[in-house]
Structure formats: C-alpha cells, structure tokens
C-alpha positions as CSV (number, residue, x, y, z in Angstrom):
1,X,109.0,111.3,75.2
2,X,106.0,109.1,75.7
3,X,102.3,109.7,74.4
4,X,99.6,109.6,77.0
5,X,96.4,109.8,77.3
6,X,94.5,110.7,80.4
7,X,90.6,110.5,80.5
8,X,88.5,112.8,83.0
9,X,91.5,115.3,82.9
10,X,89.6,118.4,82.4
11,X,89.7,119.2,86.1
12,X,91.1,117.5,89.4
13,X,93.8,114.9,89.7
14,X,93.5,113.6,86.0
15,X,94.4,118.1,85.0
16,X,97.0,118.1,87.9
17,X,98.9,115.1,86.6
18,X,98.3,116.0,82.8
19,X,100.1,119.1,83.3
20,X,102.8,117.7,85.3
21,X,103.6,115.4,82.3
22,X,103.2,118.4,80.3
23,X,106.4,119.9,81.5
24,X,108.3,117.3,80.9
25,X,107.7,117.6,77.0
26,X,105.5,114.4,76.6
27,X,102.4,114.1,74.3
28,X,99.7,114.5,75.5
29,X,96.1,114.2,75.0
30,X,93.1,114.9,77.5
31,X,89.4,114.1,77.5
32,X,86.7,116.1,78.7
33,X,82.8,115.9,78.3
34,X,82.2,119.8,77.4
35,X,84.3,121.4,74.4
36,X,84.3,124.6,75.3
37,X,86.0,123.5,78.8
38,X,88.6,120.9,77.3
39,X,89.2,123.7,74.9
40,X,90.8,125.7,77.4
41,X,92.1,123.6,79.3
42,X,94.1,122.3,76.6
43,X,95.0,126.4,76.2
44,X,95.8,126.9,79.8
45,X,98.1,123.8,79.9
46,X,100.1,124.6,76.8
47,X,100.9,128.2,78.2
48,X,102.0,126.9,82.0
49,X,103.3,124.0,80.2
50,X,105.1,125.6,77.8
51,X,104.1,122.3,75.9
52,X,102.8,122.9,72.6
53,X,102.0,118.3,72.0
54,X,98.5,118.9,74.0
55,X,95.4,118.1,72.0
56,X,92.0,116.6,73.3
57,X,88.9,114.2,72.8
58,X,85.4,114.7,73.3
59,X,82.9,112.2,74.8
60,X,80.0,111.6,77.9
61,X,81.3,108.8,79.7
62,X,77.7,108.3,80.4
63,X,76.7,108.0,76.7
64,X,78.3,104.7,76.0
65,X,78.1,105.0,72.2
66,X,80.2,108.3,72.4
67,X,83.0,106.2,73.9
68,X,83.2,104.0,71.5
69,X,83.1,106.7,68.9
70,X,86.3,108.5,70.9
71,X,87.8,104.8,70.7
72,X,87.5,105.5,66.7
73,X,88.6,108.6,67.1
74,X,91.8,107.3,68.8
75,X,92.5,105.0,66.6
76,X,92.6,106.9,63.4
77,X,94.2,110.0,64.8
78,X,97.0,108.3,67.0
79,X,99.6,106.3,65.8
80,X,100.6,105.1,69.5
81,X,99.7,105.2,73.2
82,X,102.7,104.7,75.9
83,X,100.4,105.4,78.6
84,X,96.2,105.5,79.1
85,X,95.6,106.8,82.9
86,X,91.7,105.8,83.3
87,X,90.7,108.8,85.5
88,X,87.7,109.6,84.4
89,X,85.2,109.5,87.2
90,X,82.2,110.3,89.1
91,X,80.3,109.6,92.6
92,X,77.6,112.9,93.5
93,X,75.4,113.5,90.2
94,X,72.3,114.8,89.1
95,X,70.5,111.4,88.2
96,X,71.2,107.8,88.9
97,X,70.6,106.4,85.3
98,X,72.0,106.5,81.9
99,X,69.9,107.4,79.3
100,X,70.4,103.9,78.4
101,X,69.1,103.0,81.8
102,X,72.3,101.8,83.0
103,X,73.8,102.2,86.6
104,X,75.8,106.3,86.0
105,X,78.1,105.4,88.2
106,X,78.7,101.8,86.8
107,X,78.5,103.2,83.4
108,X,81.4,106.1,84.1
109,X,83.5,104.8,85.9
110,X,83.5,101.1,84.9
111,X,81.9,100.2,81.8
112,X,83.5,103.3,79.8
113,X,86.8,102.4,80.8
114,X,86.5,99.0,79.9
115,X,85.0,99.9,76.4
116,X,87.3,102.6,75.3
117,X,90.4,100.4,76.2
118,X,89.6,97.4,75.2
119,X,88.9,99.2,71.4
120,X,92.5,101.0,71.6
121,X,94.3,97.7,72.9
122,X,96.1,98.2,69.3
123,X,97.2,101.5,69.7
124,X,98.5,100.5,72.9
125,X,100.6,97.9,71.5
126,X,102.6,100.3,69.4
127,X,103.4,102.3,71.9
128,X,107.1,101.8,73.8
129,X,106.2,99.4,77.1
130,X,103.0,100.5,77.2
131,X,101.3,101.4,80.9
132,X,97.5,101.2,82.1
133,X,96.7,102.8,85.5
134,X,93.4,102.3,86.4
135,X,92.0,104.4,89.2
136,X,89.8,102.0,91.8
137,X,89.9,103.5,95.3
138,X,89.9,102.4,99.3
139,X,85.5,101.9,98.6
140,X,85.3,98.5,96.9
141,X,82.3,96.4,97.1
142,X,80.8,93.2,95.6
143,X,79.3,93.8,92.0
144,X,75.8,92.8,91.8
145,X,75.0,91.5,88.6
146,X,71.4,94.1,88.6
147,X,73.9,96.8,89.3
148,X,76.2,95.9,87.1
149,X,73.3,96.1,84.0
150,X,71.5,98.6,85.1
151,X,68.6,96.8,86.4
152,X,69.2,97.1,90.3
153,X,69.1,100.3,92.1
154,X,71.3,101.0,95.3
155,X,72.5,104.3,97.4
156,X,75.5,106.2,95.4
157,X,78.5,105.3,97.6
158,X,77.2,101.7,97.3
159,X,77.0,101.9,93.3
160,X,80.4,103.7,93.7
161,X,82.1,101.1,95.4
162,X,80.6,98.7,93.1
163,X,81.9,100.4,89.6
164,X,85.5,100.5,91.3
165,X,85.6,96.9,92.4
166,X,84.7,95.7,89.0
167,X,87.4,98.0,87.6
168,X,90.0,96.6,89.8
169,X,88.6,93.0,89.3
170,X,88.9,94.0,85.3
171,X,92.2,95.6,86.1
172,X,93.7,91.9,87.2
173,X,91.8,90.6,84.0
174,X,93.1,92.6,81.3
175,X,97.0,92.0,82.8
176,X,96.7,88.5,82.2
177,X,95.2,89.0,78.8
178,X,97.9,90.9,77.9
179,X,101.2,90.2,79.3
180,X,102.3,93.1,77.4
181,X,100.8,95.9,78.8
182,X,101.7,96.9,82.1
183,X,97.9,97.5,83.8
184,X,97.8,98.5,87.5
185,X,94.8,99.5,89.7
186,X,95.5,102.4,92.1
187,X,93.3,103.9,95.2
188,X,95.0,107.5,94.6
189,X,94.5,108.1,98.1
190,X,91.0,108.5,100.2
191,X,89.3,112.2,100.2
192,X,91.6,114.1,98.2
193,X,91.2,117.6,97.6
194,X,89.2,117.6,94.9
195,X,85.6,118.6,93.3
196,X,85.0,115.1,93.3
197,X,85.7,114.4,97.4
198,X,84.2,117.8,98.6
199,X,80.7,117.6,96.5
200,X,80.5,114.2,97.6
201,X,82.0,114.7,101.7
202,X,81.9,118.1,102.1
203,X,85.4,117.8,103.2
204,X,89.0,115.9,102.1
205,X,91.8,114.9,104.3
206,X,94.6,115.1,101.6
207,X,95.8,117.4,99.4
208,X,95.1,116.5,95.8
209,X,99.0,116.4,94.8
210,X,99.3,113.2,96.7
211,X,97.3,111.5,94.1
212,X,98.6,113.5,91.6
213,X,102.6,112.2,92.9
214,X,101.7,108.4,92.4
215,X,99.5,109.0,89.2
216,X,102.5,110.3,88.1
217,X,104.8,107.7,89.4
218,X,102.7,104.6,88.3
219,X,102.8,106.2,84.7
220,X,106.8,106.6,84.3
221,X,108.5,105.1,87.2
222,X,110.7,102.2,86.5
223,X,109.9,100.7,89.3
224,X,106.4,100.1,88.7
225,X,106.7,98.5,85.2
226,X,106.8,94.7,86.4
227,X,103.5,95.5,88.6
228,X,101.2,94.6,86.2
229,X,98.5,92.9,87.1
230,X,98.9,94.5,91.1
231,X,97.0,96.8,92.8
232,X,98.5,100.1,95.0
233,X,96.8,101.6,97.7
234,X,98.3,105.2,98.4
235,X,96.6,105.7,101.3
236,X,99.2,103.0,102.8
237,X,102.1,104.3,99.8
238,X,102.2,100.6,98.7
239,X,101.1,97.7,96.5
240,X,98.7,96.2,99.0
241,X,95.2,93.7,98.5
242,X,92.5,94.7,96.9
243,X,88.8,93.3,97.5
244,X,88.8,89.5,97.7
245,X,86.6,89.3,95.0
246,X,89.8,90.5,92.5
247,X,91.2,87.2,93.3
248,X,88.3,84.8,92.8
249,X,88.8,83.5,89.2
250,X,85.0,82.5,88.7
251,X,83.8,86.4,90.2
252,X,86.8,87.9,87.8
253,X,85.3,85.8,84.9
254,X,81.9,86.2,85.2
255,X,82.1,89.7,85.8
256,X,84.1,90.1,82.4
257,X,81.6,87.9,80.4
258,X,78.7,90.2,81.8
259,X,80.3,92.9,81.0
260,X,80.8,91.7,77.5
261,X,77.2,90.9,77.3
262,X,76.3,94.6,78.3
263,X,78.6,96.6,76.2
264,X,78.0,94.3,72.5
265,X,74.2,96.0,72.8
C-alpha cells in the first residue's frame, strides 16, 4: 500500500486517478481549494471506493502563502509520501493576476508546485521509492523572466505554455538534485475530456481516462521507476523530448535561481 498525494484532485483527471488508486486500498490524500467541495469528494470516493484511507488538504494555489502553509500541514500530519502527482492546474480564469501580482497561471501551475514540494522533500524521503509526476503538457514555451515574476503580461495560452515549460525544466532539475526520488514530467495527453480542455477549447479530442491510464501508470508501474529525470508525452504513449530549453543547463539554472528569488518573498 503506498501513500499518495495528488494536488488539484477535486475534479478531472487528478479525481479520476485518485479514485482509481482508491480501489486498490492505497492512502490517499487529495487537495482542493473549496472545503465544502473536497469535503465531498473525499465522501464520494470513500463510498465508490470502498476506501476508508482518503483524507484531504486545503489551499489556493494562487495564494502562495496557503501552499506553504499546506506544506506544514503535510509535514506534521504525514509521516510519509510514496507518491506526490502535481495535478493541480489551471489555463481559462477569471483574472490574470495573483493577489500578489504574480502571473495565475505561472503561480498555479508552476510556482505552487515547486514550493509545496520542495518543503515536503522530507516526507518524500520516507516514503518506499518515492515517485514525482509532474504534469507539463504538448504547449511548452520559453519562460520569460517578466512572466516568470509577475511583471510581464502575455495572452493565457502563452502564460500557459510558459508555467508548464518551467515545470518540465524544474522537473529535470529536481531529478538530479535528488537521485532518490523518481520525478517525471508527463503531457497527459492534448484536449482531454475535461473542465479544464472544454472551458478553455470548447471541445477535447480524448477521453479523460487516457490521462487518467498513464497518471496511473507513471505512479506505480515498475517500469517507470528508473525514468527519473525523463519526460513522457502520451499523446505519442512514450518518453519523448521535451522543449529544448529543458536541456540547456544555463536556462535550467537560471530559471531555478529565479524562481528561488520569487518564492523566499
């Protein structure tokens, strides 16, 4: 039985795959933004489950300081983490900005990640070959450093493909860093059949279970646990390349030392 965490999982892929796991009797924890919604989540996937080890943490991605304080959270209420599935995620909103004035999109689906790992990394080292899969996707695009700290403005899909590149490019980063953890970046497929896709296209050319399958697969599969460091692309259903900019040492550095600068504030 492993114990996994899975962020963004109160609706979507990130629910689909935590309920999956479910049945198979593992430990699980989900994170949503709104109690009252990861509250019955958490409900509904203990009944279908049939799995009563389903609890659940609150936090805004967008509200950097609530991250952090679910990274505390973690820390005194878990004793170990087999597997984190960064899911969490977002492309059509409201408003562009943080209230911190950051990039939402950046701040979401990047810079959350980055923090709440990187303050659970001893959690993670308890648990039993521990597993990171961090969801990038087929949009990557170079991360400009005014993006990146909020003081740049571009379209959505642009900002978008910017907050998944730098994931991906952290991804390869935090691999090295620790040899122990198995971390792998994954484009669950293009246009899934999701909220997500259909607010944001209008349409999906997939059925969400496909990036529920390798979700699934990159978290317990034996095959996937000397990938670290790798990138898969399911809309191929293999390890493929990622953006150039993943492999270019100095980009992969500097981004992590900005990034360091932005989230000590």
């Amino acid at each position: 039985m492993k114990t996994i965490l899975i962020t963004g999982s109160t609706d979507g892929i990130g629910k689909l795959t935590a309920l999956k796991l479910a049945k198979e009797g593992h430990e699980i924890y989900l994170h949503g933004r709104s109690e009252d919604k990861l509250n019955a989540v958490i409900g509904e996937l203990k009944e279908a489950s049939n799995n009563k080890n389903i609890k659940g943490f609150i936090a805004d991605f967008s509200d950097l300081n609530a991250v952090r304080q679910m990274a505390k959270q973690i820390n005194k209420d878990v004793y170990k983490l087999d597997i984190l599935i960064n899911n969490a995620g977002i492309y059509k909103t409201a408003t562009n900005k943080t209230k911190d004035g950051l990039d939402i999109r950046m701040a979401v689906n990047y810079l959350a990640p980055f923090i709440l790992t990187e303050n659970i990394i001893s959690v993670l080292e308890k648990g039993s070959e521990p597993r990171i899969v961090n969801l990038s996707s087929a949009a990557q695009s170079s991360v400009q450093k005014g993006v990146l700290s909020g003081d740049a403005t571009v379209n959505a899909s642009e900002s978008y493909a910017q907050s998944k590149l730098a994931l991906t490019m952290w991804s390869f980063s935090f691999a090295k860093q620790h040899p122990n953890i198995t971390t792998i970046a994954v484009n669950p497929g293009s246009l899934l059949n999701t909220k997500m896709a259909n607010e944001a296209y209008g349409q999906h050319w997939s059925p969400a279970e496909k990036g529920v399958d390798i979700l699934y697969d990159l978290a317990v599969s034996e095959r996937h646990k000397s990938q670290s460091g790798t990138y898969f692309d399911n809309d191929r259903g293999s390890y493929n390349n990622a953006h150039p900019d993943a492999y270019a040492e100095d980009k992969v550095k500097l981004l992590v030392t900005l990034t360091e600068e932005i989230t000590s504030q």
